[in-house]
C-alpha positions in Angstrom: 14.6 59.3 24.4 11.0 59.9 25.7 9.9 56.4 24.6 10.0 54.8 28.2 6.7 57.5 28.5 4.7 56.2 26.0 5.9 58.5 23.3 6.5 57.2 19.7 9.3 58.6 17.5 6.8 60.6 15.6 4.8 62.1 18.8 8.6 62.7 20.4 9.6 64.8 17.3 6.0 66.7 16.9 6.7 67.7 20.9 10.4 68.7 20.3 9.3 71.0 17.1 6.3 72.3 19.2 9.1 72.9 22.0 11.8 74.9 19.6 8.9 76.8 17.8 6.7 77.4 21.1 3.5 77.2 18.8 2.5 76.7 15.2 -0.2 75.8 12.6 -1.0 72.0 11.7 0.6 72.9 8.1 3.8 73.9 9.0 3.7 71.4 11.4 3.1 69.1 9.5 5.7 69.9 7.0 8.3 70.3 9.3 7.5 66.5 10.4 7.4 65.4 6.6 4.0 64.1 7.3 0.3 64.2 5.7 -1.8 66.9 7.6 -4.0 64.1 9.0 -1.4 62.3 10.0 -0.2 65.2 12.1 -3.0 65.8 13.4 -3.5 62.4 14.8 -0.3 62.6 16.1 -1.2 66.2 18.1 -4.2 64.7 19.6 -2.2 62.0 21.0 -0.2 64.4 22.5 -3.3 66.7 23.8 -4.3 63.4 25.2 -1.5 62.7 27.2 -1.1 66.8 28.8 1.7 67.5 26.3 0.2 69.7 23.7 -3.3 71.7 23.4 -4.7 74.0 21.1 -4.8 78.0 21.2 -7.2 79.6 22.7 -6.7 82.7 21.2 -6.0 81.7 17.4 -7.9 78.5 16.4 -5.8 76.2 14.5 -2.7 76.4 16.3 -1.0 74.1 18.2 1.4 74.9 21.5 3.3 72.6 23.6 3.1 72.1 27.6 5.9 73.7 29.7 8.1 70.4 29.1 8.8 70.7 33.3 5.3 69.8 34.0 4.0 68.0 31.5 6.5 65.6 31.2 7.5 65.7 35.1 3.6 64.5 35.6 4.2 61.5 32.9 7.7 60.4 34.8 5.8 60.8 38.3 3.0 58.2 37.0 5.6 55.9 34.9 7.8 55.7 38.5 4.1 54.4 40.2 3.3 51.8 38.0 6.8 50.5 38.2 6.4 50.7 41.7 3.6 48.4 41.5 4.9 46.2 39.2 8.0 45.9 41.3 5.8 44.9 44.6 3.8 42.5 41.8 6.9 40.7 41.0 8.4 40.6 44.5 4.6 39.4 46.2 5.0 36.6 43.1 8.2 35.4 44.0 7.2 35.3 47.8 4.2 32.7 46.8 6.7 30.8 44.2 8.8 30.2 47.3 6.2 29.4 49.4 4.9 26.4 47.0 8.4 25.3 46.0 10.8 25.0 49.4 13.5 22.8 47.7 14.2 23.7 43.8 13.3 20.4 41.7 15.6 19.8 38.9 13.7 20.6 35.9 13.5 24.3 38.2 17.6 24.2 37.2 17.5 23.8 33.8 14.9 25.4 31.4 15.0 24.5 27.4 13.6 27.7 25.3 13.0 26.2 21.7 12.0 28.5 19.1 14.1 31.3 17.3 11.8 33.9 18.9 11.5 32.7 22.0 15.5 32.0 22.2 15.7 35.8 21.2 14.0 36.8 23.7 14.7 35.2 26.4 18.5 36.0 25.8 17.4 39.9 25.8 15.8 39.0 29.1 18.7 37.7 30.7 20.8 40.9 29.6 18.1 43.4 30.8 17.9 41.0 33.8 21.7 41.3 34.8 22.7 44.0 37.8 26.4 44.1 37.5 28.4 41.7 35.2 27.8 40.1 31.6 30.2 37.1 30.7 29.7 36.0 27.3 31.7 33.2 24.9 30.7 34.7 21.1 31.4 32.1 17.9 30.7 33.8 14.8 27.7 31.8 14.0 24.9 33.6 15.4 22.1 31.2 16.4 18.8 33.5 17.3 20.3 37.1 17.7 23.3 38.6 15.5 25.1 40.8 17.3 23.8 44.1 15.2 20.3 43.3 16.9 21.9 43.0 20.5 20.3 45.7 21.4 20.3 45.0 25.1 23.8 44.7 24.9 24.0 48.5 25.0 21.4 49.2 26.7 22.5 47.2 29.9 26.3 48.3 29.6 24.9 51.6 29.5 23.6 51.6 33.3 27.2 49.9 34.4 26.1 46.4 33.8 30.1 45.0 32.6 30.5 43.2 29.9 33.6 40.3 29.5 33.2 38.9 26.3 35.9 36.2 24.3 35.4 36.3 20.6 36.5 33.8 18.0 39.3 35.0 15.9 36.8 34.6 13.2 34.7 37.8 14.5 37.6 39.6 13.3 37.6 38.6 9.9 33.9 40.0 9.5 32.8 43.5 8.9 30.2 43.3 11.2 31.8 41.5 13.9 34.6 44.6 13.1 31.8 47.1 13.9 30.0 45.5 17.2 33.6 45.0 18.8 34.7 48.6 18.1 31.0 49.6 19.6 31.5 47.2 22.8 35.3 48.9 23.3 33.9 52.2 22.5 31.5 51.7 25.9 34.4 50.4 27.8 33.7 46.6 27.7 36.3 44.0 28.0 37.3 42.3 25.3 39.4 39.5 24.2 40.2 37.0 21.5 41.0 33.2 21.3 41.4 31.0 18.0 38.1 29.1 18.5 35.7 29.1 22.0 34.5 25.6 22.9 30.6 26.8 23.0 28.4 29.9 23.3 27.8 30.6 26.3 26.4 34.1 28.2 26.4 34.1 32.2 24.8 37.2 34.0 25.8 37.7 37.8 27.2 34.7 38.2 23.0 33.7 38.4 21.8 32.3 35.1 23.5 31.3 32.1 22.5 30.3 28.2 24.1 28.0 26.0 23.0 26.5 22.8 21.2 23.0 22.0 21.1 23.5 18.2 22.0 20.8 16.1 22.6 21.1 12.7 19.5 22.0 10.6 17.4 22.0 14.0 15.3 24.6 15.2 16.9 27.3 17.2 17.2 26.3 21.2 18.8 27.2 24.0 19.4 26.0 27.7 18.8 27.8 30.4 20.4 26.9 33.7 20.2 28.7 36.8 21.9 28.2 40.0 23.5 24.6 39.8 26.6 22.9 39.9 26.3 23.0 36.5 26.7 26.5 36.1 29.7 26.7 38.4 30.8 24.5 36.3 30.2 27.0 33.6 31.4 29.8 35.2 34.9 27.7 35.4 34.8 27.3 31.4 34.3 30.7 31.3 37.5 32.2 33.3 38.9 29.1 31.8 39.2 30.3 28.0 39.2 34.2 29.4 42.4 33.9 30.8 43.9 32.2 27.5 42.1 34.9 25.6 44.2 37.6 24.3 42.8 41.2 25.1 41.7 43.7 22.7 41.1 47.4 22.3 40.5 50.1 20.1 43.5 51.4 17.8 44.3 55.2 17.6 42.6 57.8 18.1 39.6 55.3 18.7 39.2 54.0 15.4 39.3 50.0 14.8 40.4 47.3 17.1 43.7 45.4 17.3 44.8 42.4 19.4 47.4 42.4 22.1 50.4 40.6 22.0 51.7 38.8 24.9 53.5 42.2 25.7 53.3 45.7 25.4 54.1 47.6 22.6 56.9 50.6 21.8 54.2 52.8 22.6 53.4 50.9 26.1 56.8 51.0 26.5 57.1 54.5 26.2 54.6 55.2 28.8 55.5 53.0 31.3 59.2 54.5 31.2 57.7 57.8 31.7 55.1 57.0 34.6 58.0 54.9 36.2 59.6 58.3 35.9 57.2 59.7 38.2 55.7 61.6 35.8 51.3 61.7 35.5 48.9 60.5 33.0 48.3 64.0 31.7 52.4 65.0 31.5 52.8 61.2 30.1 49.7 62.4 27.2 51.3 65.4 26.9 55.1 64.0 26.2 53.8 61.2 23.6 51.1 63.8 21.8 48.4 61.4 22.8 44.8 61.8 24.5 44.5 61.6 28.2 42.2 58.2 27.7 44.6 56.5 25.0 47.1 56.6 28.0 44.6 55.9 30.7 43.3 52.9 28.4 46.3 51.3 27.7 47.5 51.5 31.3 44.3 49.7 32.0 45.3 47.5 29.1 48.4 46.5 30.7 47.2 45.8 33.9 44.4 43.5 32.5 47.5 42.0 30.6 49.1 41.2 34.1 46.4 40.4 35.8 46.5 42.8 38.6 44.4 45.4 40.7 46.8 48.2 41.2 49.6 50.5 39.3 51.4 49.4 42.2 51.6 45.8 41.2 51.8 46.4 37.6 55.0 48.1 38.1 56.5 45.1 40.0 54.8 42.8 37.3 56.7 44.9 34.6 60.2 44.9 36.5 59.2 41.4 36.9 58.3 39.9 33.2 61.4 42.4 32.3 59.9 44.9 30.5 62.0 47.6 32.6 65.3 47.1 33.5 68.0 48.4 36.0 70.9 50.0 34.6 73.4 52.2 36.1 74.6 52.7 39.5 72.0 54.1 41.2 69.5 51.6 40.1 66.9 53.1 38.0 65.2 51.8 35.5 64.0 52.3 31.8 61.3 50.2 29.8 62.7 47.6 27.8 63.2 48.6 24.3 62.7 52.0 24.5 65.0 55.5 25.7 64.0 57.0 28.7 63.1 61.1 28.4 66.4 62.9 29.1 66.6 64.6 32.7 64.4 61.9 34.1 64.6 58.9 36.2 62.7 55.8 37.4 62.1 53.5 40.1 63.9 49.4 39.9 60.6 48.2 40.7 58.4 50.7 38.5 55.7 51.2 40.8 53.3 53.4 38.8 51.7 56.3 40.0 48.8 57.5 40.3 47.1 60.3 38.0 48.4 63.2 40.2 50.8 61.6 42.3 54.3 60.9 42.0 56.0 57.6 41.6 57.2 56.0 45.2 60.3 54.0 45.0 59.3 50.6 46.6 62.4 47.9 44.8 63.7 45.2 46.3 67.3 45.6 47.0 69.7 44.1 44.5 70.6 40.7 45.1 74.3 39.8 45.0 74.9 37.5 42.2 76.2 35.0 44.7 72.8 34.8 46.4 71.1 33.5 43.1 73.7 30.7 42.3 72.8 29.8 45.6 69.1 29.5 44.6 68.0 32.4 47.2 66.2 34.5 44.7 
């Protein structure tokens, strides 16, 4: 964790055992590292070098560790300046890149990276690069990067870049492809599934995409296209296949993954007759003896499903696509498939409330059967 301040693992682990034990001898030290005495030692003169440790003055031979507030607020102080710099470096570069180049020639559009390392890393640099959204197309032929060494995968999604990503169906059928997608839903990404994607493909912001130009038996290469026609014309294959693609998400109790179907499931059922019913995610957890987030995710799962923004519109959607239905006199309604709790009601149009808010009946009003043999509805 204290690597973006020039610590190594080994330096980070001699502070943190200097930190619990407040001082100690090289020996011990160096046993509770697992490392040679000289080795340890090299590794607490780094440390003395960068404010973090220093010797006793009182008893030679021991080591103690900087008040953690000082020393290390003093390295983060001087990491934020020369990222400060290198921030006004790169925008003062730009400026003059603009100034020589008013109108973008076309080889300015499109940029081919050949090389297996240079493909690796420019794809890292295009994820580390993105500020809000990742879209990606994934085959299960990795070209440069599999996705066990994606690191900036995680480290992106883990400062809210989000990630939409359509899989193969062949993913599946791999253990690590198992793993990586269970990691990905595990930080919240969206993911789905389609029997074959045309092309990999990765888009960040909307900006700058990657796709492949590897033949067979080639060398690793990649094309790089920024802002074009052509990637519009990307982005469109993109949303294309995503909206074919059938969502995905982790099974119970957060182990594994499993595909949607085209509809929800008993269990979707269930909770959409009880939040129809007024009741909230929490009561709904509570009823079904499941977590608060396996509700809250498949409500999100349904409404990705549907397509829509709101509980408001999923509730119509469901009414819609009949997944509740009206029954009795007074027109409530009860998912498809499944019993409604006894003692409670729903809405006709199931519009779903909020966590902590009740249910607010918003149907349409019945239309006469006359009315749709006319063609009005």
């Amino acid at each position: 964790m204290l690597g973006a301040i020039g610590l190594d693992e080994r330096q980070e682990a001699a502070y943190r055992a200097l930190v619990a034990a407040g001082a100690a001898e090289l020996p011990d030290l160096a046993h509770r590292l697992s490392l040679p005495e000289a080795e340890a030692e090299r590794v607490l003169r780094r440390l003395e070098q960068q404010g973090l440790a220093a010797q006793s003055s009182a008893r030679p031979g021991r080591w103690v560790a900087a008040p953690p507030g000082v020393a290390l607020g003093a390295l983060l102080t001087q990491q934020r300046h020369e990222l400060e710099r290198a921030e006004l470096a790169s925008a003062l570069l730009a400026e003059e890149y603009r100034a020589e180049v008013s109108e973008p020639e076309v080889h300015d559009l499109v940029e081919v990276v050949t090389g297996a390392a240079a493909v690796a890393q420019r794809f890292h640099q295009v994820q580390l690069g993105a500020a809000s959204e990742v879209c990606a197309l994934v085959t299960g032929k990795p070209i440069a990067v599999t996705g066990t060494e994606n690191e900036s995968e995680e480290r992106a999604a883990s400062r809210g870049v989000v990630y939409r990503v359509v899989v193969e169906r062949e993913v599946l059928s791999l253990p690590s492809g198992f793993l990586e997608l269970s990691a990905a839903l595990g930080r919240d990404e969206q993911c789905r599934v389609v029997d074959r994607v045309p092309t990999k493909l990765m888009i960040a912001d909307g900006t700058t995409a990657m796709v492949p130009l590897t033949g067979r038996g080639a060398e690793p290469a990649a094309l790089v296209v920024h802002a074009s026609g052509l990637l519009e014309s990307l982005m469109g294959l993109f949303e294309a296949v995503w909206r074919e693609a059938l969502p995905l998400r982790l099974g119970e109790g957060g182990c594994g993954v499993r595909e949607e179907g085209v509809g929800p499931d008993a269990t979707d059922l269930e909770i959409l007759s009880l939040l129809l019913a007024g009741l909230t995610d929490a009561s709904v957890a509570k009823q079904l003896e499941l977590g608060l987030r396996t509700v809250q995710r498949r409500v999100k799962g349904l409404m990705e499903l549907t397509g829509v923004s709101t509980r408001l519109q999923l509730g119509w959607h469901a009414y819609e696509r009949g997944w509740v239905a009206r029954s009795g006199p007074q027109g409530t309604a009860a998912a498809a498939g499944t019993a409604m709790t006894p003692g409670t009601t729903a809405t006709a149009t199931g519009a779903v409330a909020a966590p902590g808010t009740a249910a607010t009946p918003s149907a349409p009003p019945a239309v006469p059967p006359s009315a749709q043999v006319a063609g009005v509805r």
